[in-house]
C-alpha positions in Angstrom: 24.3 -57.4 24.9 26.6 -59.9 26.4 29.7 -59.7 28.3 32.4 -60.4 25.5 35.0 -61.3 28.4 35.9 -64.8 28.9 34.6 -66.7 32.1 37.5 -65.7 34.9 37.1 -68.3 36.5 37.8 -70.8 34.0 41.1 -68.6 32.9 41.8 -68.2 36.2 41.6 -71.1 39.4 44.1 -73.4 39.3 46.4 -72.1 36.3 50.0 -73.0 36.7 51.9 -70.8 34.8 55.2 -71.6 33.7 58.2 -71.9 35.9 61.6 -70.0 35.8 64.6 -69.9 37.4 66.0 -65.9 38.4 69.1 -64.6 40.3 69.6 -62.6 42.7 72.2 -60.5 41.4 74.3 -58.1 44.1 73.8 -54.9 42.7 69.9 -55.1 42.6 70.3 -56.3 46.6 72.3 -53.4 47.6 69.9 -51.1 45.6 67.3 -52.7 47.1 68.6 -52.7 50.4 69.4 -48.5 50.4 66.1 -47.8 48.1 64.0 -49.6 50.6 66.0 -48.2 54.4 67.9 -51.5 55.1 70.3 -50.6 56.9 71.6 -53.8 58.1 75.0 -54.9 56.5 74.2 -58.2 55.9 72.2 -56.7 52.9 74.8 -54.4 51.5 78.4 -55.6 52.2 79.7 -59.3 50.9 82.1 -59.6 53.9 79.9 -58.4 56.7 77.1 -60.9 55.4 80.2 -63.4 55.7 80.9 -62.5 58.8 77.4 -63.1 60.0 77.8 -67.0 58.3 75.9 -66.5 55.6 77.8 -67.5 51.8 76.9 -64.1 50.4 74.0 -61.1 50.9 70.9 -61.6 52.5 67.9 -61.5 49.9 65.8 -58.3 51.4 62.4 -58.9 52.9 59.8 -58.7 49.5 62.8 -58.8 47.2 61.3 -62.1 45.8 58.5 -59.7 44.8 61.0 -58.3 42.5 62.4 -61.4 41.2 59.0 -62.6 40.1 58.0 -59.8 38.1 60.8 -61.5 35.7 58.5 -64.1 34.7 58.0 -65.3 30.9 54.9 -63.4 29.8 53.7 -61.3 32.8 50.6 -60.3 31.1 49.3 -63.7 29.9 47.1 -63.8 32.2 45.4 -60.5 31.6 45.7 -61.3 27.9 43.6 -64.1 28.6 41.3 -62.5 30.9 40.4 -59.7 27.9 41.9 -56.8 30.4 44.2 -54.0 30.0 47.2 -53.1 32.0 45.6 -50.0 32.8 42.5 -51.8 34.1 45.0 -53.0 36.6 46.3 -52.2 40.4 48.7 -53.8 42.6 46.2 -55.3 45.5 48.3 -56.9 47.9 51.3 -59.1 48.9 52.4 -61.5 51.5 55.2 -63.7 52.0 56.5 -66.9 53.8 59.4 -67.5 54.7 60.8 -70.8 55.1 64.8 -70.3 54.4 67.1 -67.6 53.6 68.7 -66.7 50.2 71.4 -65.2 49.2 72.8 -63.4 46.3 73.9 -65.5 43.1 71.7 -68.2 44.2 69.7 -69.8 41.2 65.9 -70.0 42.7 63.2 -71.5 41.0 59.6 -69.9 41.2 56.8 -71.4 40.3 53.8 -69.4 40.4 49.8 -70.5 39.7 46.9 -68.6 40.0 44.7 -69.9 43.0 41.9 -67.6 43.5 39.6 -65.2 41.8 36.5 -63.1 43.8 34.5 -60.1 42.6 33.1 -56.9 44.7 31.1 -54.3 44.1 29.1 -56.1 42.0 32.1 -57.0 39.8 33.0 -53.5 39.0 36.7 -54.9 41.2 37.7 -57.9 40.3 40.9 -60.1 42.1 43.1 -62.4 40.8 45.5 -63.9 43.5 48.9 -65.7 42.4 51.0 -67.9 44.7 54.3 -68.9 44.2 56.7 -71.5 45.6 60.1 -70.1 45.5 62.9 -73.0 45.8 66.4 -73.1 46.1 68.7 -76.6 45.1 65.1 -78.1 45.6 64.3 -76.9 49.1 61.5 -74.5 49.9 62.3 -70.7 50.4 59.0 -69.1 50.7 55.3 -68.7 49.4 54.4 -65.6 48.4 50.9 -64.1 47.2 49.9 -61.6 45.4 46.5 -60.0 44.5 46.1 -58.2 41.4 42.9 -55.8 41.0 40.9 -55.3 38.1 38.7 -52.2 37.6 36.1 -52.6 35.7 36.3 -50.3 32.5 33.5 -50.8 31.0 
């Protein structure tokens, strides 16, 4: 019988998916922030971030993360691919960073997906996603994610 799953790699290299444009809002920094053991001011208190000469909070370390899980249609791609959320695991992630943000700042992400392997025979399957994360056009960071697919069937 054959494999009624579309060719990942065809859904997969090279798919831009589309862009959007998300906000760092202060409340989800400074829940972040304590959630997450920063204990840093800059990343909980408006004035001390000020003080330190930045416009407003720092954006956390892996925040971005966060921000991208906003994206229009975050299961396209396993839509497309045939597999169900629960087939799915968070692999990995890995970040950049080129520039700071800062809360209330408009960034614009813009993720593709730029690799697929197998292992184990293809019983694990990964799907990595980079995105470009910009800010008034210039480049805050890259950040990558893998997403793992277990073989259900």
């Amino acid at each position: 019988m054959s494999d009624p799953r579309p060719d990942p790699r065809s859904v997969v290299l090279d798919t831009v998916l589309p862009s959007f444009t998300a906000v760092a809002e202060r409340e989800q920094l400074q829940a972040f922030a304590r959630i997450t053991g920063l204990d840093d001011p800059v990343y909980r208190e408006v004035d001390a971030a000020r003080r330190a000469g930045f416009p407003d909070l720092l954006v956390p370390p892996t925040f971005l993360f966060s921000l991208e899980l906003r994206r229009p249609e975050p299961y396209a791609v396993l839509d497309a691919l045939g597999v169900p959320q629960s087939s799915t695991l968070h692999g990995e992630q890995s970040f950049e960073y080129h520039l700071p943000a800062f809360a209330g700042q408009a960034l614009d992400l813009a993720p593709r997906l730029t690799d697929y392997y197998e292992k184990k025979g293809g019983a694990l399957r990964f799907v990595v996603r980079t995105t470009t994360v910009h800010a008034a056009g210039d480049l805050v960071a890259n950040l990558t994610n893998v997403l793992v697919i277990r073989d259900g069937s």
